[in-house]
C-alpha positions, 0 to 999 in steps of 0.5 A: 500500500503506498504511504499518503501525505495531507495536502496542506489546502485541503485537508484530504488524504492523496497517495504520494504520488499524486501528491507528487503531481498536485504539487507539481501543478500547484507551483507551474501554475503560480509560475505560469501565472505571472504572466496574465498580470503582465498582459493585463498591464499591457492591454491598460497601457494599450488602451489609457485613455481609449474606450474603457468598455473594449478595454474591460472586455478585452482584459478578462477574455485574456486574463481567462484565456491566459489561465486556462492555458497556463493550467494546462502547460502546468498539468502537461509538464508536471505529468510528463515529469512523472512519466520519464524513464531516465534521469539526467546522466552524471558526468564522470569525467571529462568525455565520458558520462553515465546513468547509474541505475538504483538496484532491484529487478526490472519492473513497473515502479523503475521503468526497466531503468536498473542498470548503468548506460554510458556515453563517451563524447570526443571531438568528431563523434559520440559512443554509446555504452549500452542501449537500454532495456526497450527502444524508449528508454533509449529514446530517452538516452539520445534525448539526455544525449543532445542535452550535452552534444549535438556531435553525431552518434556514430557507434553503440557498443553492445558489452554483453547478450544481456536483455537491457544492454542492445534492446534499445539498438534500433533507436541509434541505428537510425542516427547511423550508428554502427552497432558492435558486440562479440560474435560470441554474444551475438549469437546468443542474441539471436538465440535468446531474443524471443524470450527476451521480448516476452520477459520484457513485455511481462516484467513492464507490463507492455501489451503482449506483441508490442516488443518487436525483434531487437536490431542485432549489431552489425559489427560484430568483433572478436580480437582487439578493436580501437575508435577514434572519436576524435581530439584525442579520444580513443575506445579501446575495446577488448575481451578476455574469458566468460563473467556474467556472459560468454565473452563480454566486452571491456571498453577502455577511454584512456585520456580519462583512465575509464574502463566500462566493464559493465556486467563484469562487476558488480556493486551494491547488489548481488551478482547473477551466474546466468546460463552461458557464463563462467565463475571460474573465467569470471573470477580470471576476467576481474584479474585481467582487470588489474592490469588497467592501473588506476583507473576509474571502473564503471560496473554494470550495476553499482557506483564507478569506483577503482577495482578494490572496491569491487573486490568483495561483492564480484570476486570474493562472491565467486570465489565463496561459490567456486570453492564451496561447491567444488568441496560439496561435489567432492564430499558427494553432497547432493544439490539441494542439500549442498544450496541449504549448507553454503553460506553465503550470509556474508553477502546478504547486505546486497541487494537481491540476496534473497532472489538470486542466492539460491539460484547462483548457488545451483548453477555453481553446483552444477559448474562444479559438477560439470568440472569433476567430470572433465 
């Protein structure tokens, strides 16, 4: 049940979000009003001295009109705040900003916006990290986008297969941008698109039918790749082995010493161990991570940080699955009993522990069952 607030004029009790909206209204309204006091000034001054009765006439038909349109910008802009999926992206250094989702599961309450997204912006062209989890969310981001530059967005970078990373690719491939990924996360792009667009509709509530087939990239990539975006700014693109998916994508910015390694860290919530990903390549993918010194670490979940401080909640997460279940299959404990004796209480400060605990406990058992038998 959601909490309610007294509105202060009334008296009557209003859910917080019409509240929210009310208030909204209440404040554009006084502002937007201001400005029928300036044309009634101006129609006296219009008429000193002429016929009072055409003056009269004429200042409320406008002070009317100029109310009744004024509420209605006020009602407009106060419901289009409430409706936008993105806020606006934080600048993290000095060519690269980013959206750096709130945790949770995606849902009605945070629009599928739970994840971090990116920007780099040189001289001659933008790159985008990530395109959002549905075309309007992305619709957003090229609207936040033109906000800060009108430089032309010239590539996506799509780091890994995961839903909320390329669903949104459509909307920049009309601005012409060329789409990269991973051959080997493109492929599973195309293996899992269809259940994607059904996860989506379901967990936004969208009609059923109304997520189309996402646009795949079209260059895909499988050694070292550089952009130039020009003024000095450079993409380093590279990979190493599995994380949360087969073969994702690391993005260097060296003039700003970033790395986008988005879902190969993890802060703040509970990491997931999906169907394609690898913990023991995870925990060597955040050790190939060290060799970018001092550099400032943007995850896919999480605030940006260097990589100490996503020691704990990535690879000591990974190495507690990888060497408990690797005993328990040793000391031929059956799954389930194995998923009830792990202890993963040290981590169940992260967000999601209750919903993905038990689950990422299941796939390390059966990776680990999987290994003894190699």
């Amino acid at each position: 049940m959601c909490k309610t607030n007294i509105y202060p004029d009334s008296g009557n009790a209003f859910p917080d979000s019409q509240y929210r909206i009310t208030n909204k209204i209440n404040g554009l309204f006084k502002t937007y009003i201001f400005c029928c006091v300036n044309i009634d000034d101006q129609l006296k001054t219009f008429f000193y001295l002429r016929d009072n009765d055409i003056m009269t006439s004429l200042i409320k038909k406008s002070r009317l009109f100029c109310i009744l349109a004024c509420l209605l910008i006020a009602i407009n802009t106060a419901f289009a705040g409430e409706n936008k999926i993105l806020p606006a992206p934080k600048k993290i250094t000095e060519h690269v900003y980013a959206w750096i989702g709130p945790y949770g599961g995606p849902n009605t309450d945070n629009k599928g916006y739970r994840m971090n997204l990116a920007f780099v912006v040189g001289d001659d062209a933008v790159a985008v990290l990530e395109s959002g989890f549905y075309p309007q969310m992305a619709e957003e981001m090229l609207t936040h986008i033109r906000k800060i530059t009108n430089k032309p967005i010239k590539y996506v970078i799509n780091s890994n297969s995961q839903a909320d990373r390329f669903f949104g690719n459509s909307v920049f491939k009309k601005q012409g941008a060329k789409i990269y990924a991973h051959a080997i996360e493109l492929q599973r792009m195309k293996e899992n698109s269809s259940n994607y667009m059904a996860f989506i509709e379901n967990s936004m509530k969208f009609k059923e039918d109304s997520v189309k087939p996402p646009t795949l990239p079209d260059h895909p990539i499988e050694k070292k790749t550089r952009i130039d975006l020009g003024g000095g700014v450079e993409l380093k693109i590279e990979h190493h082995k599995a994380a949360h998916t087969p073969m994702p994508l690391i993005v260097h910015i060296p003039v700003d010493n970033v790395v986008y390694a988005g879902d190969i860290l993890y802060s703040g919530r509970l990491l997931a161990i999906t169907n394609g990903g690898n913990i023991k390549q995870w925990m060597e993918t955040f050790n190939y991570l060290k060799r970018f010194d001092q550099a400032l670490f943007i995850p896919g979940h999480g605030k940006p940080g260097p990589l100490s401080s996503f020691q704990k909640s990535t690879y000591d997460y990974l190495a507690l699955l990888n060497a408990g279940m690797a005993k328990m299959v040793d000391d031929s404990v059956d799954m389930q009993d194995a998923i009830d004796k792990l202890d993963q209480s040290e981590f169940s400060y992260l967000e999601n522990f209750e919903d993905l605990a038990g689950r990422n406990a299941s796939r390390a058992y059966q990776e680990a069952e999987s290994a003894a038998f190699d």
